[in-house]
C-alpha positions in Angstrom: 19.9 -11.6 27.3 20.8 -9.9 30.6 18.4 -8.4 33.2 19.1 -5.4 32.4 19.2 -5.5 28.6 15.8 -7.0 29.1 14.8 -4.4 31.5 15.6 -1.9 28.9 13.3 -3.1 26.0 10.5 -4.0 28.1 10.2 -0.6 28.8 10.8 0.9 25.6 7.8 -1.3 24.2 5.5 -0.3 27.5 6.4 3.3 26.8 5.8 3.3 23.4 2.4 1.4 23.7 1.5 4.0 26.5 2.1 6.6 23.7 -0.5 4.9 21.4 0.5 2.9 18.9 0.9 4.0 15.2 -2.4 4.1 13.3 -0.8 3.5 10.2 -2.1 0.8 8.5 -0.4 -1.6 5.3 -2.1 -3.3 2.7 -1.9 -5.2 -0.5 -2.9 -4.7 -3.9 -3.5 -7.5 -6.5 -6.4 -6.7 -8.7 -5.8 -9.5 -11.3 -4.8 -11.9 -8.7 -8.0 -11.2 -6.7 -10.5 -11.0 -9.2 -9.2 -14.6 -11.6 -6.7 -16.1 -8.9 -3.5 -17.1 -10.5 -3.1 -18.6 -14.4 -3.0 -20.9 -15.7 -5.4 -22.4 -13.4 -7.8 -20.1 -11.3 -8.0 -21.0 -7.6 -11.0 -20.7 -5.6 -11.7 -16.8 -4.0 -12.0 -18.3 -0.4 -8.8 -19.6 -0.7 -7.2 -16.3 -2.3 -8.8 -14.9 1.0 -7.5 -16.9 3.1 -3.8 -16.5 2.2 -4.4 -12.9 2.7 -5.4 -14.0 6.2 -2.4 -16.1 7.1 -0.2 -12.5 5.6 -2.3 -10.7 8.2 -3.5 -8.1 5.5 -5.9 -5.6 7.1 -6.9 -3.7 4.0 -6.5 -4.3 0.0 -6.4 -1.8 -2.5 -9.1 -2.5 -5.3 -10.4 -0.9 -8.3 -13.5 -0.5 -9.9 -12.8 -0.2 -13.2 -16.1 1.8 -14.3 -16.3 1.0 -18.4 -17.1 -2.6 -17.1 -19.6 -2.2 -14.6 -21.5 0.3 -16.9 -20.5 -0.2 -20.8 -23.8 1.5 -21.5 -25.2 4.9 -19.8 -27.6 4.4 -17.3 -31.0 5.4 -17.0 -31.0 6.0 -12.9 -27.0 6.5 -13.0 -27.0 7.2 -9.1 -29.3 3.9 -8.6 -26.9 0.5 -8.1 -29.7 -1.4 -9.4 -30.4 0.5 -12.6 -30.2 -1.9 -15.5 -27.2 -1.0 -17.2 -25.0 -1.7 -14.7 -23.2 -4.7 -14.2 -21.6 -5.5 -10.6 -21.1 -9.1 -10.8 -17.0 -9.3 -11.5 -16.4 -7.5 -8.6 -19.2 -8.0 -6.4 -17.5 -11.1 -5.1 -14.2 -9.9 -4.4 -15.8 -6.6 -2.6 -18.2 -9.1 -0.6 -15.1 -11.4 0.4 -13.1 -8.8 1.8 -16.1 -7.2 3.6 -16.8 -11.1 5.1 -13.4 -11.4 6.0 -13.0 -8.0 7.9 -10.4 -6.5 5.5 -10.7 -2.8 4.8 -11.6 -2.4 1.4 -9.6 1.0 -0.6 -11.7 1.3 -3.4 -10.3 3.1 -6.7 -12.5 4.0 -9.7 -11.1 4.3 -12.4 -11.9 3.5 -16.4 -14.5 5.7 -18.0 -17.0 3.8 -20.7 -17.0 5.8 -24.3 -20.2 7.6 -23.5 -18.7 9.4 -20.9 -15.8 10.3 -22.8 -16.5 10.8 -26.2 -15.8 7.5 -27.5 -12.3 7.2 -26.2 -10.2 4.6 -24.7 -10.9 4.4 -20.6 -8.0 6.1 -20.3 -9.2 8.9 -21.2 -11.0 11.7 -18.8 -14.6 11.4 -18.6 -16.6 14.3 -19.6 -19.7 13.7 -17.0 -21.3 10.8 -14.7 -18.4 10.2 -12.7 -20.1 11.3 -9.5 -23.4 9.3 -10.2 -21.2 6.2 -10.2 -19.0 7.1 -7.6 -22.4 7.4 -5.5 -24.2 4.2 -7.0 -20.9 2.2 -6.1 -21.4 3.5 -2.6 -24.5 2.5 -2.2 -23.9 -0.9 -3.5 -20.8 -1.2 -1.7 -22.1 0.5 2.3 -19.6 -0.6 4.3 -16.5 1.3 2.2 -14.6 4.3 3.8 -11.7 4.9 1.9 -12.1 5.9 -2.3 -9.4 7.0 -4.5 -10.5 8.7 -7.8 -8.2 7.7 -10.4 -4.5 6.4 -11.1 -1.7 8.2 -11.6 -3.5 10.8 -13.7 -0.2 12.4 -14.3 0.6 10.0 -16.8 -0.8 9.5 -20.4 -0.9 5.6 -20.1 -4.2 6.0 -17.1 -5.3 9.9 -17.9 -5.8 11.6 -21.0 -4.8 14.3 -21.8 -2.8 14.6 -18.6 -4.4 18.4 -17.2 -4.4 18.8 -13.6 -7.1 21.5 -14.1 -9.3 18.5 -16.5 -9.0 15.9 -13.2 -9.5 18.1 -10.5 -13.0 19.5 -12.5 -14.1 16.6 -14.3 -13.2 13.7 -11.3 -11.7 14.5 -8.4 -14.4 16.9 -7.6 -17.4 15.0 -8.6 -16.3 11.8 -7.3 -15.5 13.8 -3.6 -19.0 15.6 -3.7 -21.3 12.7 -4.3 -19.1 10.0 -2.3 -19.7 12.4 0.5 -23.4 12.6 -0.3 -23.8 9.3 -0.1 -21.9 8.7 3.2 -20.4 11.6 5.2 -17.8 9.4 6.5 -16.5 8.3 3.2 -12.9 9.5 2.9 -11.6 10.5 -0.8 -7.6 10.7 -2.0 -6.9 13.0 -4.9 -3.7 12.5 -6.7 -2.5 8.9 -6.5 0.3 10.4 -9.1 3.3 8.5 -10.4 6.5 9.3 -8.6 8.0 10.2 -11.8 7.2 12.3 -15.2 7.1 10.3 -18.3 8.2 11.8 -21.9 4.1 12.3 -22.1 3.3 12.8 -18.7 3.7 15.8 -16.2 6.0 15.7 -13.1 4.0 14.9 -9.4 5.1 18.1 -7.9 3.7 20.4 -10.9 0.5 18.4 -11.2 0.0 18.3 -7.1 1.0 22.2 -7.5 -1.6 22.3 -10.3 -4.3 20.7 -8.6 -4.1 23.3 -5.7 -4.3 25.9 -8.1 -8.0 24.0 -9.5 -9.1 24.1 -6.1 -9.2 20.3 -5.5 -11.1 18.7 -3.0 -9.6 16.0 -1.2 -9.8 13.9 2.3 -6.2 12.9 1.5 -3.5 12.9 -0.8 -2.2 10.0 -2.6 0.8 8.8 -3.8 2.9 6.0 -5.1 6.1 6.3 -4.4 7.8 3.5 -6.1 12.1 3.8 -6.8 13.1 4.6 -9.8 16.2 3.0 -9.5 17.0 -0.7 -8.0 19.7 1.1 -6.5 17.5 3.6 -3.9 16.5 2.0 -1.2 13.3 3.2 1.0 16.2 5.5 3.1 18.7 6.6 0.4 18.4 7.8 -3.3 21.8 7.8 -5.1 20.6 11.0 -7.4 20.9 13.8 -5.2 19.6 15.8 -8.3 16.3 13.8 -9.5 12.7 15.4 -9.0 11.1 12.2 -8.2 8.6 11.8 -5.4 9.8 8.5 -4.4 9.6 6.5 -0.9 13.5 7.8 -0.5 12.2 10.9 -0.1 8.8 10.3 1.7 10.0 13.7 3.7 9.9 16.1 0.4 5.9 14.4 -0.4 5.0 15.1 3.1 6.1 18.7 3.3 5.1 19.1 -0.6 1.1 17.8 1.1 1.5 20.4 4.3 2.6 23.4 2.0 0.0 22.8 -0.5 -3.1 21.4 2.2 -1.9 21.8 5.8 -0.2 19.5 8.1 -3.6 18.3 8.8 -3.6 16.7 5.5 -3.5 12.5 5.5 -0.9 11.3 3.1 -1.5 7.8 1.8 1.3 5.6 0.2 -1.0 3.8 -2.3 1.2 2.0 -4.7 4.9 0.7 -3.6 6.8 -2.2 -4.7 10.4 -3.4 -6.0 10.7 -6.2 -8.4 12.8 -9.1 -7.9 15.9 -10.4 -10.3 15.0 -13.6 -10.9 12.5 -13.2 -13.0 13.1 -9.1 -14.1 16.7 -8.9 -14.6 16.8 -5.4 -16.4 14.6 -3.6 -13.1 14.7 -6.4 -10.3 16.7 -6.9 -7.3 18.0 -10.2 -5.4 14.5 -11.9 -3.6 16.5 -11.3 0.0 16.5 -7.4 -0.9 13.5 -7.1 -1.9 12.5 -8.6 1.6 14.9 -6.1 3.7 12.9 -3.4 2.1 9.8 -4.6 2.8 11.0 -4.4 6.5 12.9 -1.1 6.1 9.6 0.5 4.0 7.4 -0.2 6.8 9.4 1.1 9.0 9.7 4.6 7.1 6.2 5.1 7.2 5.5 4.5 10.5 8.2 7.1 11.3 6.7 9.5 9.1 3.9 11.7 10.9 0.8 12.5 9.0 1.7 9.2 6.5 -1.2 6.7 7.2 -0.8 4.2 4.8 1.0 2.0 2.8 0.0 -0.6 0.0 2.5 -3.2 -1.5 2.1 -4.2 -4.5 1.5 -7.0 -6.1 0.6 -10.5 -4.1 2.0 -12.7 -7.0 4.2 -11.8 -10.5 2.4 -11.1 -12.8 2.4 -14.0 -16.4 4.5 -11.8 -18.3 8.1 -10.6 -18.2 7.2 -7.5 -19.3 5.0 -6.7 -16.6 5.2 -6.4 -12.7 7.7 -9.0 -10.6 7.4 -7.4 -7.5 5.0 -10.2 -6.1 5.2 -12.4 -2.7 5.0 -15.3 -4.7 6.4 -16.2 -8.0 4.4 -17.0 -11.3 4.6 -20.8 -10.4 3.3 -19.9 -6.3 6.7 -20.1 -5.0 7.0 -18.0 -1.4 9.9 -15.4 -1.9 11.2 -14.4 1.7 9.0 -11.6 1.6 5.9 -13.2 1.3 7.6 -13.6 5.4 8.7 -10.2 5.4 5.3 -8.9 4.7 3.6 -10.9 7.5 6.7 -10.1 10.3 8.3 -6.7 9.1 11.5 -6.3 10.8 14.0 -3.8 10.7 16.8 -1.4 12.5 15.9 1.8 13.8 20.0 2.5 15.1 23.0 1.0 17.0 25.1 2.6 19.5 27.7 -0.2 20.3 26.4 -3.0 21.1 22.8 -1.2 22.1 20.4 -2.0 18.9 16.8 -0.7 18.3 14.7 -2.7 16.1 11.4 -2.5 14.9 8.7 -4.8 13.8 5.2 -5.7 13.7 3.1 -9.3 13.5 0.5 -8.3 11.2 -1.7 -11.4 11.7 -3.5 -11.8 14.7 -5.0 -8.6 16.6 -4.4 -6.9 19.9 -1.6 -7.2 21.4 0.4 -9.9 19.8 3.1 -12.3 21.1 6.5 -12.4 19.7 10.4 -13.4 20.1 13.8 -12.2 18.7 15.7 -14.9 18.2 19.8 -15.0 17.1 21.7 -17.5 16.3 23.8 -18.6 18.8 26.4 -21.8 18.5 24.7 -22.4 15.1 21.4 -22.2 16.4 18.8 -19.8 17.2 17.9 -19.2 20.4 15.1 -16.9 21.9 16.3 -13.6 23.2 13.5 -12.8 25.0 9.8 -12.7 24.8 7.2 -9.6 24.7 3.6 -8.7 23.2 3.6 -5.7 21.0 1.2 -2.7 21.1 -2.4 -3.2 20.2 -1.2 -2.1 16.4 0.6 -5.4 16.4 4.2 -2.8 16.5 6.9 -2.9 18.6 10.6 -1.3 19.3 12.9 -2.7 21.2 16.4 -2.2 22.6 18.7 -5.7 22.8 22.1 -6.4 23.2 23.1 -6.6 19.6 26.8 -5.6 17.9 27.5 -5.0 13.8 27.3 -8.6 12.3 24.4 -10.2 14.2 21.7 -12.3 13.0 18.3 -12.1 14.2 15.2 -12.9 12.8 11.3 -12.3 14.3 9.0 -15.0 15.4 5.3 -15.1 16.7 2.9 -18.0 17.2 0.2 -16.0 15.2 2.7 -16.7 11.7 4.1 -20.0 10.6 7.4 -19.1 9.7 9.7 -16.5 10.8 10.9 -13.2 9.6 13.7 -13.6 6.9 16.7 -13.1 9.0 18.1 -9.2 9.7 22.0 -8.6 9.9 22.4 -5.8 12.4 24.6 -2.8 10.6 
């Protein structure tokens, strides 16, 4: 790389570090995979822990599903300790993230048949939503960040689907006495589907909706997942769809500042594209999948006032018919974006020859060592060496035309970032 090639992205990085780094943050969610390890046989928690280490995940999305923690009412509901309920399939996971310093984004969710008139846990709760939300606080001290609720805009995880129902008989309750027990917890409303279902309602009318109830909310949430394996986390081929999808992070941010202000925190809590092998029908090759993992990051951390992202899942899920959009396959197998996760990479622009690239090394902390390499003479060879921002980002300018490979590399990973042909 010449001097003054060199010169150039040194002081892009120093400039942007100066800046202050993005505080956005990127997590995982795996709740099956956490809480039983992978079938058919069930590995040890430590070591599930562990791999989330070596991915350099920060913070995990996890949910509490209530109708298991408390099948029968409590007596003391606000009281952790209170007989009736039952912590001890998720205690463990909770205490393992806690012991490994990984931000813990707790969602309740599941109502038990006394709080819903004998329903299914779909179903909206008619009370003690709040009293749980605070007993889970208590047992759990060290959490910030709650959502109430999934995607309460569809029928399969909220029923019936009423903006007005959620909004009075969770969203509310659940802010109020999560912020009774701790000030600084933070709550999400929303977490709504990017799409409506024939039974469901579309995001924008229920976000719309949930103004209108005068919701309470630290944050909204989505989960932007495509729609189509054709959209990519830039470009959605149907100029006409009213879907709230990461292709059009831009229309969910504005939708958030019209409705709550710019001040408003939008989180990103569900994202994913499945792979082709195994989902042929939805899923996409394993090295596109990885590209997007790059490219998603990316669009968030351009995106003011989006502060989060969670991938989903860590590993497919047993059945065909569920979620492929794992790291790993069924059988453990490392898709390249189990490396894409750890060493996001992707292209801001070209000019010529002048590329901008961005990337992070998510393990590690502070400011983290890292090379570009390309491949030169069939080989790769370094094109320089830098340390990013404290946020373990970076963005760069190199000598780079159409065609080029280059991958990412850092000490604090054991393998590299899939490789990234420059456009």
């Amino acid at each position: 790389m010449s001097a003054a090639v060199a010169a150039t992205a040194a002081l892009l990085l120093a400039g942007h570090a100066a800046a202050g780094i993005s505080s956005d943050r990127f997590g995982i969610q795996d709740d099956a995979w956490l809480r039983w390890g992978p079938p058919p046989f069930s590995s040890p928690l430590q070591s599930r822990l562990d791999l989330l280490d070596s991915l350099g995940v920060k913070m995990v999305r996890f949910t509490l599903v209530w109708r298991e923690i408390a099948p029968t009412e409590p007596t003391s509901p606000t009281n952790p300790n209170d007989p009736a309920y039952d912590w001890h399939a998720f205690d463990p996971v909770m205490r393992g993230l806690h012991a490994h310093h990984i931000t813990a984004l707790v969602t309740i969710w599941g109502s038990p048949r006394w709080a819903n008139g004998g329903h299914g846990q779909n179903f909206m709760p008619t009370r003690g939503i709040g009293n749980f939300a605070y007993a889970a606080a208590r047992r759990y001290p060290w959490v910030r960040l709650w959502t109430a609720w999934n995607e309460p805009n569809l029928r399969v995880f909220a029923a019936p689907v009423s903006p007005a129902l959620y909004v009075r008989n969770v969203l509310n309750p659940a802010w109020a006495w999560l912020h009774r027990a701790n000030r600084a917890n933070r709550v999400a409303g929303g977490v709504t589907s990017p799409r409506r279902t024939p039974s469901g309602m579309a995001p924008v009318a229920f976000a719309e909706a949930m103004r209108r109830a005068h919701a309470r909310l630290d944050a909204y949430a989505a989960n932007p997942h495509p729609v189509s394996r054709n959209e990519t986390p830039f470009f959605d081929p149907c100029r006409h769809c009213q879907t709230l999808t990461m292709a059009r992070l831009g229309s969910i941010r504005r939708l958030v500042t019209r409705l709550w202000g710019a001040r408003m925190p939008l989180w990103l809590t569900e994202y994913a594209y499945e792979t082709n092998p195994p989902q042929r029908t939805r899923g996409i090759p394993w090295a596109r999948q990885a590209l997007f993992v790059g490219q998603s990051a990316l669009r968030v951390w351009q995106q003011p006032g989006t502060t989060l992202l969670i991938w989903f899942l860590v590993r497919d899920e047993p059945r065909v018919v569920g979620w492929q959009s794992g790291l790993f396959t069924t059988n453990g197998v490392p898709k390249p974006s189990r490396a894409a996760f750890a060493l996001p990479l992707a292209q801001i622009s070209r000019l010529r020859t002048r590329t901008v690239l961005w990337g992070q090394v998510r393990p590690g902390s502070g400011r983290r060592p890292f090379a570009l390499q390309r491949i030169r003479a069939g080989r790769w060879v370094n094109m320089g060496g830098w340390r990013t921002g404290v946020g373990g980002t970076f963005r760069v300018a190199v000598n780079l035309g159409p065609g080029v490979r280059v991958r990412l590399r850092s000490s604090r990973a054991p393998w590299p970032s899939p490789v990234l042909v420059v456009q």
